[in-house]
Structures are given as structure tokens and as C-alpha cells.
Phi, psi and omega in degrees: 000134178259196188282157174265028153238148137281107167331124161329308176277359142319322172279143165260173178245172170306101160340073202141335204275003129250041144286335185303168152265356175264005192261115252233047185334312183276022193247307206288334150314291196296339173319297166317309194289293210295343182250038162270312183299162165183205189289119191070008159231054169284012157216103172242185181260150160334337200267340174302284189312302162323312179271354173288318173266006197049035196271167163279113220300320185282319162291308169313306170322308159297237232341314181239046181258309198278315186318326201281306173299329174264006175126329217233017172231166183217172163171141182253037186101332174228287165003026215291145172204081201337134169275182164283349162326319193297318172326342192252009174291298194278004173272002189272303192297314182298336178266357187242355167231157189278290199353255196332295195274013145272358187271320205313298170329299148322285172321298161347303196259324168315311136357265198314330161262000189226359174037056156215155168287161193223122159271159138239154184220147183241154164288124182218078184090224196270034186231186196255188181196089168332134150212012172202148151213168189210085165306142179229323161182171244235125181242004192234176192278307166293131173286150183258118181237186169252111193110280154020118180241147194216139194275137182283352173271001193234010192222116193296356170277320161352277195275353190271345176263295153018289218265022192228335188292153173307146194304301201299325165295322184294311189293319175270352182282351184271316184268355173290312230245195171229091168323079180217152179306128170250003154195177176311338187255359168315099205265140186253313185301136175297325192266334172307332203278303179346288182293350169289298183306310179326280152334297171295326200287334176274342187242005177059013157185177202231134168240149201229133172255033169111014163285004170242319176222143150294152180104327205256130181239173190225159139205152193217144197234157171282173196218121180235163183253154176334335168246024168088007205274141159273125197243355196198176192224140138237148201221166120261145166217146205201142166313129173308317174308335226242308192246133140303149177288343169270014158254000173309292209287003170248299247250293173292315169350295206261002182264345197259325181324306190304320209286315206300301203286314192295334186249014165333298199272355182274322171321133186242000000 
């Protein structure tokens, strides 16, 4: 299963932007550093964090002196650990778009009536980026948060965002990440994923089959705004053993159409 962060080294920079001259190399270093920590590294030593961001020991050691100075590192001498301050980075984005708390409801009632968790994720490069979710009960090997990334090519919000985007945005966002099997069924090939999107964009939503875990299936729909444009994904995701796939693709399908077409006029 993979993780619900991304390696660093996983990450791209914008194409040109340190060629730019407003582009700010040492903000962007401390950037690296705060997104090295995650699930199973909530503490390293300087020497961690280096080889992890490929940072140079001295530029990291500044990255997190000032990280430190300002609130948002911590350390007992060896030790380095993000505070809860950092949290308040990702609550400027979340306090600053209607998405989360107009969606939040919706997931609610999708809960509720199909007694599965319901997600919504937005696209951020090649992974997804939780930003509501209504937990029913815990199905996957890794807990699911809000913030929580998940790589899009292997997920039905994924492809369900995917498959709306230009060809040419598919392609490089395909060619951004890292494509590998994360079980036997894990479809990898690029022209195939395509030929996927292609495929959800016509039929209006993406169902996924145990291609992120085994046990686990998805299905997912766009989430659209007051002018059509897709600004979001909501998915149910449920044990194989437990759903079939024609009643995901009839019976849940259609409670996520509804849940979608209900916060439509709310969207801006």
C-alpha cells in the first residue's frame, strides 16, 4: 500500500521556475524539508532529512534553524519534528475555499445511505489531495485524512479528475509521477491509462478494482461548478468481498451523481 505522503523525490518543480528570477530557491528548499516528514518518518536527525530531500546537510540545517525559529520545527538535539503550527499552513487553504464545507454534507448523506465512507480529493500534479471526508469505518491498510495524497493514476478520484483534464495535461501529469504496480492488477502503462480517461470521461465516472490494494474497490464521480468546469472528485470506497461491481457502478453510482448535482449551484 502506498504511503499517504509524497517523496520528495517523487515531486517536480514547475518547468522553467528556477530558471525565473522571482523564483526563490531558499523558500523552496524549506518547502522540501517540511514535506519530508510524513507517515513513519515523524522524527529524523538532519542527516535523514538530507538524504531524503537530496538537500545539502548545510542547507537543510538553515531550513530548519529558521523552521525552528519560527514555530514550526521542533527538536531535542538530534531529533527534528514538525509542530502543530504546521497545520496551519494547510487550514489558510482550507479556510479560504467554500469545497470542503460545502461538500462535507454530501458525503454525509452518501454515508448514510450506503454505510460506506464517501471522499472528496482535489488533483495536485500526479497524486489526489484529500479534502473531506465522512469515515464509516477503516478499510484500507493506511488511515485516510483530509490532506492525505494518494498517487491519480491508480484511484478512481484520480481518474475521475483525470479524465476531464486536456490530453496533453494527462500526459504530462502521467509523466510527472511514478507509475508502478502497487498490486498485480495495477494497470501501469501510459497509453492504456489514457485510453482509461478517455473511457470515465464518456461514461461519467471511474470505477477502480483492487488497483490501489488488494480487497479494496472505488468508485468515483467529477464534482462540477456553478459554470460545468470539474473542480473536484467524491469516491465510495468498500471491500471486494462485501460489493459487487454492478451494484458500485448502479446502486452507489448513483447516490454519488446525486450527492455531486446537489453542491453543483453552491460552486463558484
Amino acid at each position: 500500500m502506498p504511503s499517504t505522503q509524497t517523496p520528495e523525490s517523487q515531486t517536480t518543480e514547475p518547468t522553467g521556475s528556477k530558471r525565473d528570477p522571482s523564483y526563490v530557491e531558499a523558500f523552496a528548499r524549506g518547502l522540501r524539508v517540511i514535506r519530508a516528514f510524513g507517515e513513519g518518518r515523524e522524527s529524523m536527525t538532519l542527516a535523514d532529512i538530507a538524504k531524503l530531500t537530496d538537500l545539502p546537510r548545510a542547507t537543510v540545517r538553515r531550513s530548519l534553524f529558521t523552521l525552528g525559529h519560527l514555530g514550526y520545527v521542533a527538536d531535542d538535539g538530534r531529533q527534528f519534528r514538525l509542530t502543530p503550527k504546521v497545520l496551519s499552513l494547510g487550514y489558510a487553504y482550507l479556510s479560504s475555499t467554500p469545497l470542503p464545507r460545502v461538500i462535507l454534507p454530501a458525503l454525509e448523506m452518501v454515508s448514510e445511505q450506503l454505510s460506506e465512507s464517501c471522499s472528496a480529493a482535489i488533483l495536485d500534479g500526479p497524486d489526489i489531495v484529500y479534502v473531506a471526508r465522512s469515515a464509516t469505518k477503516r478499510i484500507m491498510s493506511v488511515g485516510l485524512a483530509v490532506g492525505s495524497r494518494l498517487p491519480a493514476y491508480c484511484t478512481s478520484l484520480g481518474r475521475a479528475l483525470l479524465a476531464y483534464e486536456p490530453v496533453e495535461r494527462q500526459q504530462a501529469i502521467l509523466a510527472a509521477g511514478i507509475l508502478k504496480p502497487l498490486t498485480p492488477k495495477t494497470v501501469t502503462d501510459p497509453q492504456a491509462l489514457l485510453g482509461m480517461f478517455r473511457q470515465v470521461a464518456r461514461q461519467g465516472y471511474a470505477y477502480v478494482d483492487e488497483e490501489l490494494e488488494l480487497g479494496l474497490r472505488s468508485i468515483a464521480v467529477p464534482v462540477t461548478n456553478a459554470t460545468g468546469h470539474v473542480v473536484a472528485a467524491i469516491n465510495v470506497s468498500t471491500q471486494a468481498s462485501r460489493v459487487s461491481e454492478e451494484t458500485m457502478c448502479t446502486t452507489m453510482r448513483l447516490s454519488l451523481v446525486q450527492a455531486a448535482n446537489s453542491v453543483r449551484s453552491s460552486l463558484l
